[in-house]
C-alpha positions in Angstrom: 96.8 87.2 147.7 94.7 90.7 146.7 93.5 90.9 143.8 94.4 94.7 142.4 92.3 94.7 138.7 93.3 97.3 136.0 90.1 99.1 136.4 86.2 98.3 138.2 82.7 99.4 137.8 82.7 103.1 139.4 79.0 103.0 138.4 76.9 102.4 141.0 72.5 102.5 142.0 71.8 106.0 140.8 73.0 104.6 137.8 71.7 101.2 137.6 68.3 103.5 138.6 68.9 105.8 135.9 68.9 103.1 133.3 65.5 101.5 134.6 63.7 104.9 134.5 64.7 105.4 130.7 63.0 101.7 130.5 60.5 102.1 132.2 60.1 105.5 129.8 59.9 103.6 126.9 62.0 106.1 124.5 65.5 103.9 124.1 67.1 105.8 121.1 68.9 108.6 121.1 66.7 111.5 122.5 66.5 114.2 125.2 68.8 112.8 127.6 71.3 112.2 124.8 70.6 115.7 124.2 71.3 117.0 127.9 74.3 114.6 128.2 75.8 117.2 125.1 74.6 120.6 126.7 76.0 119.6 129.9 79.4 118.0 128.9 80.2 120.8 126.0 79.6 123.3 129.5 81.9 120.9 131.5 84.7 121.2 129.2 84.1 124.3 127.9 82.9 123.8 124.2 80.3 125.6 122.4 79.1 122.1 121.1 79.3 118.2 122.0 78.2 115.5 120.0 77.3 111.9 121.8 78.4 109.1 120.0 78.5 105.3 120.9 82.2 104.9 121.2 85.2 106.7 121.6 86.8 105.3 118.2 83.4 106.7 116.3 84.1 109.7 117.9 87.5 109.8 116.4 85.7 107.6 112.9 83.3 110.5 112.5 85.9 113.6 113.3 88.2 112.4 110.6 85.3 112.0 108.4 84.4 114.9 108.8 87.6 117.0 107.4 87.5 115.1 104.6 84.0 115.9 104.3 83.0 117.9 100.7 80.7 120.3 103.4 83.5 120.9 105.7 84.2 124.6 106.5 87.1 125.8 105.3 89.0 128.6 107.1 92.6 129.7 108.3 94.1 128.4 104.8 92.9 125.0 105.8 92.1 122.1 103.0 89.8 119.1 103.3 91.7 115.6 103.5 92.0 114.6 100.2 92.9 110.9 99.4 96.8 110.2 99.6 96.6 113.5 102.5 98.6 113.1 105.1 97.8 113.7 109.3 100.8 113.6 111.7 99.9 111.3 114.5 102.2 110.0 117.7 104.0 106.8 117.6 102.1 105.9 120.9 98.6 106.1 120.1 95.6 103.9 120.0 94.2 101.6 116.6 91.4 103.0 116.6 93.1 106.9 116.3 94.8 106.1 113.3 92.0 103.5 111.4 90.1 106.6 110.7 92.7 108.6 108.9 93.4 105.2 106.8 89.3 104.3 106.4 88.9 108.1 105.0 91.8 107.9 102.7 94.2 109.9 104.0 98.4 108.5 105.2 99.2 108.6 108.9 102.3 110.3 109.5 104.1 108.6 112.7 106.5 110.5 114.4 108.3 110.0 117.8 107.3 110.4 121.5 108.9 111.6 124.6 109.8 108.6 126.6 109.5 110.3 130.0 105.9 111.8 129.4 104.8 109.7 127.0 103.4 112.3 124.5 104.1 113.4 121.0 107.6 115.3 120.6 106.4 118.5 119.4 109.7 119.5 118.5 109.7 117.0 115.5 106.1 118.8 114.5 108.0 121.1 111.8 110.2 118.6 110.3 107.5 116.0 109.7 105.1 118.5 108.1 105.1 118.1 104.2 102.6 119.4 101.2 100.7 117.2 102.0 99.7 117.7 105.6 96.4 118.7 106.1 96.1 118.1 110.1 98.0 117.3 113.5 96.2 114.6 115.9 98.0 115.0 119.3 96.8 112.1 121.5 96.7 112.5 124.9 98.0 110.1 126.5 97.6 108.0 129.9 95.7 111.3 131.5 99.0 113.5 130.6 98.7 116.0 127.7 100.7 116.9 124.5 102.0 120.3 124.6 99.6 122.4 122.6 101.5 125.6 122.4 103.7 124.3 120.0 100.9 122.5 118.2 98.6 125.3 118.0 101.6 127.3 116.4 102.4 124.3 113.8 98.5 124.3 112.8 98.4 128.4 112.3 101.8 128.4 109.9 100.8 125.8 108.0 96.7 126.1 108.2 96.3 122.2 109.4 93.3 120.8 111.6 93.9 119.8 114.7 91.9 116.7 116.3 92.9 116.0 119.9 92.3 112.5 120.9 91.7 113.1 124.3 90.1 109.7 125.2 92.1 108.8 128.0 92.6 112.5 129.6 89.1 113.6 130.6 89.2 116.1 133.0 93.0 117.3 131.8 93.9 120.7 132.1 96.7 122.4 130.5 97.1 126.2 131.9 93.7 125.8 133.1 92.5 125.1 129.6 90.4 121.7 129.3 92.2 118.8 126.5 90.1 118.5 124.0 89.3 122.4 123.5 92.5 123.5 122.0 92.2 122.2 118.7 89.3 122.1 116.1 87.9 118.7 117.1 88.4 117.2 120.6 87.0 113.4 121.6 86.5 111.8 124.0 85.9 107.9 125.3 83.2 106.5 127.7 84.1 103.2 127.6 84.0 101.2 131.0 87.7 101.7 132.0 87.7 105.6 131.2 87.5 108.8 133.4 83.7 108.2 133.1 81.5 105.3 131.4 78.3 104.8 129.8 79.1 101.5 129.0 80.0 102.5 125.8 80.1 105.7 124.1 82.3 108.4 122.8 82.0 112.6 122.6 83.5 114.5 119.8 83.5 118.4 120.8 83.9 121.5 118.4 83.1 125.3 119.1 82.3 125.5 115.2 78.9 125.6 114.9 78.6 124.5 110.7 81.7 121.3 111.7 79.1 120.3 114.7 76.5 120.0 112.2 78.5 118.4 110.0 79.4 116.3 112.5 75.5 115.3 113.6 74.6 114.9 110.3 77.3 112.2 109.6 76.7 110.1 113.0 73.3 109.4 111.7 73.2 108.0 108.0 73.2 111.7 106.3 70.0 113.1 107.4 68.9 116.6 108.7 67.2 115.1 112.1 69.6 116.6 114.9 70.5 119.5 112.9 70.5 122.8 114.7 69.8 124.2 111.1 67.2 122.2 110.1 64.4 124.1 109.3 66.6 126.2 106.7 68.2 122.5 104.8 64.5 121.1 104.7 62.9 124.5 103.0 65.8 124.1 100.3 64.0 121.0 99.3 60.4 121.2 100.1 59.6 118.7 97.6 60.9 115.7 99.8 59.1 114.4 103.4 61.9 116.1 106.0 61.8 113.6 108.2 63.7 111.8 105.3 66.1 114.0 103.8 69.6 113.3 103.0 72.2 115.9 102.9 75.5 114.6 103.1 76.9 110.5 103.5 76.8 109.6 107.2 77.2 106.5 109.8 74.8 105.4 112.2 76.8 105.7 115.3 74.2 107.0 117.5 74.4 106.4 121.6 71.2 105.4 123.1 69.3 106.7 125.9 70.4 104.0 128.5 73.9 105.3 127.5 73.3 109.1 128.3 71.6 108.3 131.5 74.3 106.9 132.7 76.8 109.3 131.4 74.5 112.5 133.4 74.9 110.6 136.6 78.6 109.8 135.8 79.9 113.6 135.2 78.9 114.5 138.2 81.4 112.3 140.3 84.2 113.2 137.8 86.1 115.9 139.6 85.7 113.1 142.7 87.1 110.8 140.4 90.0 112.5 138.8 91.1 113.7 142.4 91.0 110.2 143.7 93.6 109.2 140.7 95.7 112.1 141.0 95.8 111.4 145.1 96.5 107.4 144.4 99.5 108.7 141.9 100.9 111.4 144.5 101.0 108.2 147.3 102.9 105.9 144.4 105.3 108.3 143.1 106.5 109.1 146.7 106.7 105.7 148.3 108.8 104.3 144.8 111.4 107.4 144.7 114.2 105.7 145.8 113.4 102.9 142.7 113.0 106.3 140.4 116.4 108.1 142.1 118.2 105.2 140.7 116.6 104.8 137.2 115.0 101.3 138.0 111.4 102.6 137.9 110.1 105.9 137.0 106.7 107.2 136.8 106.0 109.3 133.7 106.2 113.0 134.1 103.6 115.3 133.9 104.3 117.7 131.0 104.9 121.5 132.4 102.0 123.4 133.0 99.6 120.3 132.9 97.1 118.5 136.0 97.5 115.5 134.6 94.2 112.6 135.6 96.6 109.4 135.4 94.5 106.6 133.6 96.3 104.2 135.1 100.2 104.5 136.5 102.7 104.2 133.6 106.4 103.8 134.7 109.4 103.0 133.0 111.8 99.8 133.3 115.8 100.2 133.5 115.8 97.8 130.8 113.4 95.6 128.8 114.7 92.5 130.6 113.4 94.2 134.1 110.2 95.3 132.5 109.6 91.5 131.3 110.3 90.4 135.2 108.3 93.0 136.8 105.0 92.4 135.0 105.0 88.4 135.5 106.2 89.1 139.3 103.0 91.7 139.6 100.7 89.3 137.3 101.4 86.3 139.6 100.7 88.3 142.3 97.4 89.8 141.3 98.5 93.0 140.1 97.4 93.2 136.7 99.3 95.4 133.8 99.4 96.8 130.1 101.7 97.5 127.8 101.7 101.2 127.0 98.6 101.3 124.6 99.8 99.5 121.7 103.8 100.9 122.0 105.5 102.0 118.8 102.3 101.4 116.4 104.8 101.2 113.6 106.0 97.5 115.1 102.3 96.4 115.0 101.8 94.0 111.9 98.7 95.7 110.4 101.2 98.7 109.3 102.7 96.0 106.6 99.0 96.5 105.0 98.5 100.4 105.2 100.6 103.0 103.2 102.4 105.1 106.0 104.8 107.3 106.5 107.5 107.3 109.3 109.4 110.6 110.4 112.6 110.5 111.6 113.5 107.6 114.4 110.7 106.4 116.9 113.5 105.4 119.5 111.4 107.4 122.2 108.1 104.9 121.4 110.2 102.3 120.9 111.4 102.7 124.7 108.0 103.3 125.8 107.2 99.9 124.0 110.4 97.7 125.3 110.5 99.4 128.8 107.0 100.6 129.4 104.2 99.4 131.5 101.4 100.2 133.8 98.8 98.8 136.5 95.5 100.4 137.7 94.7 103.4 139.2 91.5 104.0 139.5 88.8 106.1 141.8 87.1 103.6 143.6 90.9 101.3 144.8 90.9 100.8 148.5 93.5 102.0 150.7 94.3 98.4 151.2 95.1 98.1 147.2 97.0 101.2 146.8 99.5 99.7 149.6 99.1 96.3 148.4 101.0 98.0 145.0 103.7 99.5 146.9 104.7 96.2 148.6 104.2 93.8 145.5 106.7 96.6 144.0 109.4 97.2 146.5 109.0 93.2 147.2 110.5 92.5 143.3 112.8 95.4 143.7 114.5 94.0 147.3 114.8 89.7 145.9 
């Protein structure tokens, strides 16, 4: 029996190599490679500004944090999250999307998603926006991509931030246009099963240049260190040591620089990468048609207009009984699976603790949850794995 995991190391000796040198340099915290790692991944995406941080749910911590921030810039009729605010965020999301909106005392607003491309229904955007609604958080998910066009117009009527949680679509385009970039705030995830990995680690993006401050100046404890404005905060208060001064509240969330070493040897490979996904996908969604022709299994669709980087192969059951089956047959035979991120977050029992709202009926999540699954697909599968999928598949689907 192969053995097909979920995701596996794509790092390799320059990285390992990488690591040692920054060892070997004796500077560990956060420093000039941290510092490269954000010129060269605000370029890759196309951001004026990126902002390394050591997760992909302090990315998404410090950009909520960060509208609610007294020093937030204010433009375009937007407000800053007030407590008992409200942010409209998908059904299917991750914990860690929606903690930060609760942590900086604003209300999620859940509303539905589209069962076949497992994204946020941006036609339920209007309805679900009240008086209080001070942002939209499309999340990305599974390497497809919420439709921003509808989003973008949603945030301009109404003046509401948009944060893209693009943690799991690095390397998405949407009419050539990089996820992450359409909104105010994009971030991103490094963790070890994402498009890239420094072990751990996170990116929040802007192309404001007073929110990137902002956003600095929170990830470490409130200070004016990494501030590209520093010289003019510190002469306002000449009276206190610079290398000590606190301007705002803050986190310490800071990467190191074992973290951004491996990160500038990881962005290289991931165009290779993202093409090896989107080829293993190609080979999966033509050897299961027949299964999708006849509604048994169907691989989510790409939303129109989008490249999509498939983290990981989601595909629907025909029922929840099938779905049930299908994951113990391709469990017992080495294949592993996952649920759909967490499914319909509004099932998940920490929601009985958190004041929420719910808009409308989440019957599209809660058929992503019941029916949903996927397995790995990742750059570095063998040939042998990718067929080893087909024929665990088509062997459940032909008992």
């Amino acid at each position: 029996m192969m053995q097909v995991p979920l995701n596996a190391s794509t790092f390799g000796d320059e990285e390992v190599q990488a690591a040692v040198e920054v060892l070997r340099f004796g500077r560990l915290t956060m420093g000039p490679r941290c510092h490269e790692f954000e010129e060269r991944f605000a370029a890759a995406v196309g951001a004026r500004h990126a902002v390394f941080a050591n997760s992909g749910s302090s990315a998404n911590l410090l950009a909520m944090f960060a509208i609610a921030n007294p020093q937030v810039p204010l433009s375009g009729g937007k407000r800053k999250l007030e407590p008992g605010d409200e942010v409209i965020v998908p059904a299917i999301a991750w914990s860690t999307t929606v903690w930060p909106i609760v942590q900086a005392g604003g209300i999620p607003v859940l509303v539905d998603c589209d069962a076949e491309t497992l994204q946020l229904r941006t036609d339920q955007l209007e309805a679900a926006i009240g008086p209080r609604t001070v942002g939209l958080c499309p999340v990305h998910v599974l390497g497809n991509a919420v439709p921003m066009e509808p989003v973008l117009a949603a945030a301009q009527k109404h003046g509401l931030w948009i944060i893209e949680d693009t943690c799991e679509a690095l390397g998405t385009r949407q009419r050539g246009r990089a996820m992450g970039t359409f909104g105010d705030i994009g971030t991103y995830s490094f963790f070890f099963s994402h498009h890239i990995t420094t072990i751990e680690g996170g990116m929040v993006v802007t192309s404001d240049d007073a929110v990137a401050d902002l956003l600095r100046c929170l990830r470490a404890h409130g200070w004016t260190r990494d501030l590209h404005d520093r010289k003019t905060v510190e002469a306002k208060h000449p009276q206190i040591d610079p290398r000590f001064l606190f301007v705002n509240t803050g986190f310490n969330v800071r990467p190191t620089e074992i973290n951004a070493a491996f990160g500038l040897r990881q962005l290289d490979k991931l165009d290779r990468f993202n093409r090896r996904r989107v080829e293993i996908a190609a080979r999966w969604i033509r050897e299961l048609s027949p299964l999708a022709e006849d509604g048994r299994l169907v691989p989510m669709r790409t939303t129109p207009g989008t490249d999509s980087t498939w983290f990981g192969f989601p595909v629907l059951c025909r029922d929840a009984e099938l779905r049930v089956e299908l994951q113990r047959h391709l469990e017992s035979r080495g294949v592993e699976t996952r649920p759909i991120i967490a499914g319909n977050l509004a099932r998940q029992p920490a929601f009985q603790h958190i004041r929420h709202r719910i808009h409308g009926e989440l019957s599209g999540a809660d058929t992503i949850m019941d029916r949903g699954l996927y397995w790995g697909s990742h750059p570095i599968m063998t040939e042998e794995q990718v067929d080893y999928v087909v024929r665990c598949v088509k062997e459940f689907f032909q008992r």
